[in-house]
BAFI-3210 file (N, C-alpha, C; in Angstrom, 3 decimals, decimal comma, padded with zeros to 6 digits):
// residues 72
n [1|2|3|4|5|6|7|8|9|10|11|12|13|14|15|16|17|18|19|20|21|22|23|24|25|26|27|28|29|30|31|32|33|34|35|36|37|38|39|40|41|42|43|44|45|46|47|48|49|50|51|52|53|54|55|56|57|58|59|60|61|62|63|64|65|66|67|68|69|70|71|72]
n.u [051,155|051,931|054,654|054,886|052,724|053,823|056,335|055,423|053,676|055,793|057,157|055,223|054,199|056,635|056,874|054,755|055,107|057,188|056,288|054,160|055,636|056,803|055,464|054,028|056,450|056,919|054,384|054,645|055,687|053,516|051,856|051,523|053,666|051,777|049,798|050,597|051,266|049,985|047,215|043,889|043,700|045,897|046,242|044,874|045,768|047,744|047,275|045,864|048,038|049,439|048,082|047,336|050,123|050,691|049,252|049,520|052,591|053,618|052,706|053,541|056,231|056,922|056,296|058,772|060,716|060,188|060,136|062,847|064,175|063,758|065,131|067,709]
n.v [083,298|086,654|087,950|090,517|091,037|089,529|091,236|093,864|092,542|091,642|094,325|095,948|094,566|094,737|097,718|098,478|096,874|097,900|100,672|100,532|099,733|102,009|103,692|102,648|102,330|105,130|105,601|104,837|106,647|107,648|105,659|102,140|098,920|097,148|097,970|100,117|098,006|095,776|095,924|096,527|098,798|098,840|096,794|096,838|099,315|098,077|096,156|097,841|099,825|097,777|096,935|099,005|099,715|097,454|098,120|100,477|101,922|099,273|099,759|101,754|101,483|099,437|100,560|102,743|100,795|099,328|101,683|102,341|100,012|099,850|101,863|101,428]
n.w [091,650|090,649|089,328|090,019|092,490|094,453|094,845|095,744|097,978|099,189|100,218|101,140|103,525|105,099|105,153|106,638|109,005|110,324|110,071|112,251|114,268|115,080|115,613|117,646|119,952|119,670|121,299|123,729|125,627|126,883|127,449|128,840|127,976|127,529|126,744|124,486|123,142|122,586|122,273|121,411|119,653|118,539|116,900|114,962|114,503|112,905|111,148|109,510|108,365|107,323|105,633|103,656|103,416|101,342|098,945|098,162|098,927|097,670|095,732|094,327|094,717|092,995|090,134|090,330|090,549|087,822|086,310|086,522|085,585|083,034|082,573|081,981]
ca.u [051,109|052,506|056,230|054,372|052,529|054,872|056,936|054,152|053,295|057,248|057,319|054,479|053,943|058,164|056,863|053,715|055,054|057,993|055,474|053,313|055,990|057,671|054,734|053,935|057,303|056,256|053,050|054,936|055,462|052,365|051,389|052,714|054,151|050,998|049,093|050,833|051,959|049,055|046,079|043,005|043,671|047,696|046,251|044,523|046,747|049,077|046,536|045,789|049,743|049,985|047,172|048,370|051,824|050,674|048,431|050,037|053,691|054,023|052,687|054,781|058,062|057,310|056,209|059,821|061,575|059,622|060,792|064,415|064,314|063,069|066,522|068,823]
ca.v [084,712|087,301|088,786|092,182|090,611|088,959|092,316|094,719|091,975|092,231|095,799|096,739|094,298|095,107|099,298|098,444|096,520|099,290|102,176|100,654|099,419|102,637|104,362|101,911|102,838|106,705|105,628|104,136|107,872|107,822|104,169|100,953|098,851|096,570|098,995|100,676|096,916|094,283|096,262|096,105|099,478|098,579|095,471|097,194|100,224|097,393|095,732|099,411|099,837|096,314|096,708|100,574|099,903|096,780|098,309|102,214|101,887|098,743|100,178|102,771|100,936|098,248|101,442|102,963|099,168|099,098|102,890|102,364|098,793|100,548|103,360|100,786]
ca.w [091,964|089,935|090,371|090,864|093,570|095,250|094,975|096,626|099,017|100,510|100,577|102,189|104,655|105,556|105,866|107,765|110,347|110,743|110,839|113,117|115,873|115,370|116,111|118,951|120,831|120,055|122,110|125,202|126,106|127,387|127,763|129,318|126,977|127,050|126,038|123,370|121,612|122,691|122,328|120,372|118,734|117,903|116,524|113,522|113,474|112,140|109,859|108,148|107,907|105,988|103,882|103,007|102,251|099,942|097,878|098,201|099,066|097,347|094,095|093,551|094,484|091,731|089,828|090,303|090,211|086,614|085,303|086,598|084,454|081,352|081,654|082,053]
c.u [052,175|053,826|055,756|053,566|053,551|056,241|056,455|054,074|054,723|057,336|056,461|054,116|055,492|058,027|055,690|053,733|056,179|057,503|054,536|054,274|056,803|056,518|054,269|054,526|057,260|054,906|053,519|055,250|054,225|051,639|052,444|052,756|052,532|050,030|049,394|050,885|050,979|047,992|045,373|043,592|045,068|046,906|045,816|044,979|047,445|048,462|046,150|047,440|049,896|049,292|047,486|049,626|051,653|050,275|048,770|051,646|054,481|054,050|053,580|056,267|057,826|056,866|057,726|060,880|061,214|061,046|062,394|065,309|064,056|065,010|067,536|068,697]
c.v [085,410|088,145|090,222|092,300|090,640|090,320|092,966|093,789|092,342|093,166|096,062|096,077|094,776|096,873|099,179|098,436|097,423|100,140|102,218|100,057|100,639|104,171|103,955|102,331|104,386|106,236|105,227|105,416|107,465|106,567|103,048|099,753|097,470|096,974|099,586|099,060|095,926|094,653|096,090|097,076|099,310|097,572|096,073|098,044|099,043|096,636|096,876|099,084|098,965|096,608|098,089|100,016|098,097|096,982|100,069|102,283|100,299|098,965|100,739|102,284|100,024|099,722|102,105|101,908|099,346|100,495|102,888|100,522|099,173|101,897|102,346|099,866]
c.w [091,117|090,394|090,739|092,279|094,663|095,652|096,163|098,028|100,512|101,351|101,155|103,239|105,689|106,343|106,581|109,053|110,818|111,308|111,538|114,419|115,802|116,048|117,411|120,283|120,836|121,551|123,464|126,161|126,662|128,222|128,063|128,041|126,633|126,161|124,534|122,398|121,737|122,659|121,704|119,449|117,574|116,870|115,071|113,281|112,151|111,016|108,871|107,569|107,092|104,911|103,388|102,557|101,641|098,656|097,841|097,702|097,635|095,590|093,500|093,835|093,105|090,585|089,085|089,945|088,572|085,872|085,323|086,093|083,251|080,992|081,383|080,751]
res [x|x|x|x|x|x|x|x|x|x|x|x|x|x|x|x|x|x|x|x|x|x|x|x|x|x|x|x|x|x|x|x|x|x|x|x|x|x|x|x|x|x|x|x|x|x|x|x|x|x|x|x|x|x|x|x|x|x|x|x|x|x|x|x|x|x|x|x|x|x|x|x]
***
């Protein structure tokens, strides 16, 4: 696997699972905590979130990692 891989892969599974348990504990307002963190729907918020910030988030950091290796 390629170091740009292996880059992307870090990063966005690292902001996925962030912005989906941080959205989770937003949801406990409302819901009990089974609900908001063991549910069906949590379950693929958090699979969108991974696969978004691998192939989104992760781009543009190796993106930025790249252009701020090129000034230096």
């Amino acid at each position: 696997m390629s170091e740009r891989w292996k880059f992307q892969i870090k990063k966005g599974v690292i902001w996925g699972l962030m912005v989906s348990f941080i959205m989770a504990t937003l949801d406990m307002i409302d819901m009990t905590f089974e609900d908001a963190f063991l549910s069906r729907k949590n379950l693929i918020r958090i699979f969108i979130m991974v696969v978004c910030g691998i192939f989104i988030v992760g781009y543009y950091s190796w993106k930025k990692k790249i252009k701020s290796e090129k000034l230096d």
